[in-house]
N, C-alpha and C positions, 0 to 999 in steps of 0.2 A: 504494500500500500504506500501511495507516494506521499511525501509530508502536508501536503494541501487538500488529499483527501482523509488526510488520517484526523487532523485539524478540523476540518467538518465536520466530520463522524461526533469528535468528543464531542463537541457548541451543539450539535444536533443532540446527545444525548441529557444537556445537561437542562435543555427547554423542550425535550420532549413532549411532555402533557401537554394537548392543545389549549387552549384557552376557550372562555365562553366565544360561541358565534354572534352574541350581541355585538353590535357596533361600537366599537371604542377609537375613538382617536390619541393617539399618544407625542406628543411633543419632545421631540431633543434639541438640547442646544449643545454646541460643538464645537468648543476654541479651536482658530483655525479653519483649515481645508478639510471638505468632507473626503474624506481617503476611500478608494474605491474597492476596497477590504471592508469598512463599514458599512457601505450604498449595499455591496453584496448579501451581509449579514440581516442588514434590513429587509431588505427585499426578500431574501426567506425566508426569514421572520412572519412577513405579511401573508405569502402562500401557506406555511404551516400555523397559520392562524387565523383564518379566516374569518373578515370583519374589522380584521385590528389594521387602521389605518399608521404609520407613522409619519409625521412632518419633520424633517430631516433641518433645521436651522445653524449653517457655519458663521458665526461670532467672532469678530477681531479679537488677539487674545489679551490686548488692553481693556475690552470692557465685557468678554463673556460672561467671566464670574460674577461681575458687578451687576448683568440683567438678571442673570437666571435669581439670586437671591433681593433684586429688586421686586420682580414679578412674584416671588412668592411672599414677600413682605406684604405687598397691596393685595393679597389676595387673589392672581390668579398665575397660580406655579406651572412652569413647564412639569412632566411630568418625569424625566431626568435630564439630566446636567451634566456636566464635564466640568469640576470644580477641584481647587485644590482641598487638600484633605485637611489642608489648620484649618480649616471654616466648620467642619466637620460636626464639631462639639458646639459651636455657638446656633447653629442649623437646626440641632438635634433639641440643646437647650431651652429655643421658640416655639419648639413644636411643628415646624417646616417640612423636616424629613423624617421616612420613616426607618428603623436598621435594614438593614443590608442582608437579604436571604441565600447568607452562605452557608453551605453543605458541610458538615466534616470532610466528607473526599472531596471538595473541590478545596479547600481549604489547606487541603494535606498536598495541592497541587504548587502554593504559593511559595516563592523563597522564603527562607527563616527571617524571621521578623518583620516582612513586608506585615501580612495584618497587625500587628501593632500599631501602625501608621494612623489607622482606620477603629481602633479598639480605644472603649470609654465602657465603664459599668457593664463587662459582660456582653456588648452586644458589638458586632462592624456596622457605625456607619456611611457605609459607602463601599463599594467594590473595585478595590484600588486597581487605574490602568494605567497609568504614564509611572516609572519609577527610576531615581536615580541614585548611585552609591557617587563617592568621589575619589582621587588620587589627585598625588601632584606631577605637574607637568615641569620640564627642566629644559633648558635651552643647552645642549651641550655646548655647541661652539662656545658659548661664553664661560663656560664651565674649565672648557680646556685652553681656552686664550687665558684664565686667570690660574693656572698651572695646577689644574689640577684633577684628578681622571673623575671623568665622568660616570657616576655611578651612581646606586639607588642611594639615600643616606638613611641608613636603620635606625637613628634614632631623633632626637631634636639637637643634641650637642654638634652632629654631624650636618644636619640641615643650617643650623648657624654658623657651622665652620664653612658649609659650603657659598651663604650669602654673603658673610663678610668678605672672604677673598673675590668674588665679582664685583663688590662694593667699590673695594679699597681698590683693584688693578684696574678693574673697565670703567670705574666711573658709572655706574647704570646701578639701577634698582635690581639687589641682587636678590630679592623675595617678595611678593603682593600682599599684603594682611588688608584686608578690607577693613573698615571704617567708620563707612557712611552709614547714615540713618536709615536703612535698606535692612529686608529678611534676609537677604546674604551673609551679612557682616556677624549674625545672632549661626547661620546656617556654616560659616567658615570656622567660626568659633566651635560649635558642636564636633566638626571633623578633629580637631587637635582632641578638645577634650574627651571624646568617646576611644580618640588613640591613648587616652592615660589613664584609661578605668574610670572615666569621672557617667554621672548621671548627672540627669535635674529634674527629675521626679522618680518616688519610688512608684516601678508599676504595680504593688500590691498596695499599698497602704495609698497611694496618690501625694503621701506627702513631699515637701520639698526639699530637693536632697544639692543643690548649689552650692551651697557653703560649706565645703570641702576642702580635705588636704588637695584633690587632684585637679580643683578648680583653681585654687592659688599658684599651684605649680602651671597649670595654663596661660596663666594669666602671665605671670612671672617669665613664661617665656615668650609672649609678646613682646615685653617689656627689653627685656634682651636684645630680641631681632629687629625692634625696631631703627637703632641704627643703620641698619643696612636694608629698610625696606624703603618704598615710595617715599615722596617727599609728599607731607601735606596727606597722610591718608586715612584723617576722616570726611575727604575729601570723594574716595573711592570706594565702586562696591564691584564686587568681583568679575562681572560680564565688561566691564569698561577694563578690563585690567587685559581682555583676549589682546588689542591692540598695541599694546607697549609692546609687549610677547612678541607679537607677529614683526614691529620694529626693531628688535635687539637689544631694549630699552628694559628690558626683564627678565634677571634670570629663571624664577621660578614662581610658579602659583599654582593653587588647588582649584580645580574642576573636574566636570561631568564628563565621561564619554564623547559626547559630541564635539572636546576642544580638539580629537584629533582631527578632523576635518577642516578645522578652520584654521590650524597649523600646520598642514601637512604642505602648502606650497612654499610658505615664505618661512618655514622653520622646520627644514627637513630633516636636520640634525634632531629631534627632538625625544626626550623621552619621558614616560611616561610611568612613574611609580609607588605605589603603597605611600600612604600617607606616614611620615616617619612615627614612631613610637616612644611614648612620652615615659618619663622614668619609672612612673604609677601601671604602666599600662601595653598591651601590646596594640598594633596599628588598626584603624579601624576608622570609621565613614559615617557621615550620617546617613540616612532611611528616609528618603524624601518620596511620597506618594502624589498624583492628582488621582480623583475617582470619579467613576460616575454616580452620584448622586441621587436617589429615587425621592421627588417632593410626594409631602404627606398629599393624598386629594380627598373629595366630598365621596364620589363613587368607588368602594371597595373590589369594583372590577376591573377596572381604570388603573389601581393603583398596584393590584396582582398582575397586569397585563404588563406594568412599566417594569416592575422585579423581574419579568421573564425577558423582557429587554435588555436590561441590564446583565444580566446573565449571557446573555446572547455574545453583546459588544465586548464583557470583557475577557472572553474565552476564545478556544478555537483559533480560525485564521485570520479573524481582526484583530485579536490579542497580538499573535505573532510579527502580522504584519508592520504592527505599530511599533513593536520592540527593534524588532529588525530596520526596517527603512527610516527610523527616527533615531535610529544609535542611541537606546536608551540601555542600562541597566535590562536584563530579563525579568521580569515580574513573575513568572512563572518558572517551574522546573519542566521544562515542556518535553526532556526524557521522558517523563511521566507520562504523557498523554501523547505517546507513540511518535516525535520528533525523531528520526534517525542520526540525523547530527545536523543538532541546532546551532545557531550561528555563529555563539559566546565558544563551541567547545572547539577545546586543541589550539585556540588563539591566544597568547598570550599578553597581549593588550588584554582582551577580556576577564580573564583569568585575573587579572590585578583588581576588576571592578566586582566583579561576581567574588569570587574569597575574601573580601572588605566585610564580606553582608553578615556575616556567623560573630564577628566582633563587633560591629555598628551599634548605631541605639535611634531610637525614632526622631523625627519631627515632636517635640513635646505636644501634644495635644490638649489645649484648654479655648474656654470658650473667647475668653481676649487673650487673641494672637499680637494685637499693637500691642498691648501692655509688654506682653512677654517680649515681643522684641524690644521694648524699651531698658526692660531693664538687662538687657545684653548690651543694649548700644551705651546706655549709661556707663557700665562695667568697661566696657572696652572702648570707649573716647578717656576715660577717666583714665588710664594708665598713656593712652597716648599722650594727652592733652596736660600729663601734669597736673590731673586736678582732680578733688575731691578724696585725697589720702593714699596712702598706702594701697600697693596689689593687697596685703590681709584686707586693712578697711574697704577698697572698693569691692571684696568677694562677701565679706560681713552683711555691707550694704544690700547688693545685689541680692541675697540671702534674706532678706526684710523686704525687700522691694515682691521678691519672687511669692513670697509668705500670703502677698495681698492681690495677686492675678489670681482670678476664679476660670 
């Protein structure tokens, strides 16, 4: 069986049961291009369910998420969404959406700790489809113009040995630490500290676990490296950082999968390695999900027919196809579901982003997401900026700040 029909087969079995032949119309909204892996999904969707209309809606990805949780706020919700997964808990909190009708075997189908992304009190909600782990990216040539072999650096001692000397010989930003007032700056943060053993919430208890020996040591080596990073970098948040990179203008920074694409002309030299590991801790990633979304509605048939949607989209060969042609993280262990050899395997770029996922730790999940990234950005403007105390005091702080996000 070839991988496209095997692909079908699982998505086919997992929305098997037809739905009522009542008339239902079901609404998607869909940041981005509607991908023709989707259109297909739907479209059989519609024949193996006959009555069940879907309106297919693609969404700039500037203001998708911003309609779909508009329209359910006034009272007339699509009936799923393509939304990032921090909104998740604030969604679920209004009464907007409903949990997410995952299976144990399909559940047993996901990478290790992708549903965590998606988990609050016992329940997913949301059916996590776009996913990303991270690594750091390295310019060699500047590596070895500032004398010295270009290789992966295993720990944080070595990654700042490796900044300072492109600092000091090439003149150029020998490391990117983002800054700005951006979910990046709180998301780059995460990668170090999940590489030191650090958390910020206990998944059992909920409560808030920031104020930590391994968040001081995080912090602390901000503090360190930043001599040797950007100039002005609360200034910068990690996507404006691809460009210096592509100029020469930067030895190294941490990104997704997709950065080899956008380096691969003008930084061919490049390479690409496990996030170094912090003295607390061995290397590891954050867990970043978007999902699709099922809003709560009036008609309980409406609302069964969107679940069997959603199941649809993010399985099978729209699943794969998204992972694959979007150079995302695999969301799936699609071994499992008869892949002969899926995309990530034997590759060893991938293999640096897929073995990140068994050490990572999630996107924290609370219902203010601003809060929470504030008090990361406070935390780490404050050690760059020189202000507001000590790496202890600003991890003390951030630890009280963190105490009062719900």
């Amino acid at each position: 069986m070839n991988k496209t029909k095997t692909l079908m087969v699982a998505a086919a079995l997992m929305g098997s049961s037809a739905l009522s032949a009542s008339a239902q119309d079901l609404s998607f909204i869909m940041c981005g291009d509607i991908r023709p892996a989707d259109q297909a999904t739907i479209d059989q969707f519609q024949v193996d369910n006959p009555g069940v209309k879907v309106t297919m809606e693609a969404v700039p990805w500037g203001t998708c998420q911003d309609k779909s949780m508009t329209l359910a706020a006034a009272g007339d919700p699509v009936s799923v969404a393509y939304i990032g997964s921090r909104t998740l808990l604030k969604l679920s909190a209004e009464g907007l959406i409903v949990p997410a009708e995952i299976s144990e075997e399909a559940a047993a189908n996901y990478q290790p700790g992708v549903l965590k992304t998606v988990s609050s009190g016992g329940k997913y909600w949301g059916y996590p489809h776009a996913f990303s782990t991270k690594a750091l990216y390295i310019n060699c040539d500047l590596v070895v113009a500032a004398g010295m072999e270009c290789k992966a650096p295993a720990t944080w001692a070595d990654m700042i040995a490796m900044a300072k000397a492109i600092k000091e010989t090439q003149n150029v930003a020998g490391i990117g630490i983002a800054g700005k007032d951006f979910d990046n700056t709180m998301h780059m943060f995460l990668d170090f500290l999940y590489s030191n053993g650090g958390t910020v919430i206990d998944a059992a208890t909920g409560a808030p676990t920031l104020d930590s020996k391994e968040t001081r040591e995080t912090l602390q080596m901000y503090a360190d490296i930043l001599p040797y990073g950007i100039e002005g970098p609360t200034a910068w948040e990690r996507d404006q950082m691809k460009d210096l990179f592509n100029d020469g203008k930067l030895g190294m920074y941490v990104n997704g999968p997709w950065g080899r694409g956008q380096h691969a002309e003008k930084v061919p030299n490049q390479m690409v390695v496990p996030v170094p590991a912090g003295p607390s801790g061995v290397s590891g990633t954050i867990l970043i999900t978007d999902s699709i979304a099922v809003f709560k509605q009036e008609d309980p048939a409406v609302e069964a027919a969107a679940q069997k949607l959603a199941q649809a989209l993010t399985s099978g060969a729209a699943q794969y196809d998204l992972d694959s042609t979007w150079g995302l993280t695999p969301i799936l262990q699609y071994e499992k579901i008869g892949v002969e050899k899926p995309f990530y395997v034997d590759d060893p770029f991938w293999k640096i982003f897929v073995d990140g996922i068994s050490t990572g730790g999630p996107e924290p999940l609370v219902s203010d997401f601003k809060s929470l990234q504030g008090v990361f950005t406070n935390m780490i403007q404050g050690v760059m900026l020189g202000e507001g105390g000590t790496v202890d005091e600003l991890v003390t702080q951030a630890g009280v700040e963190l105490a009062e996000v719900k």
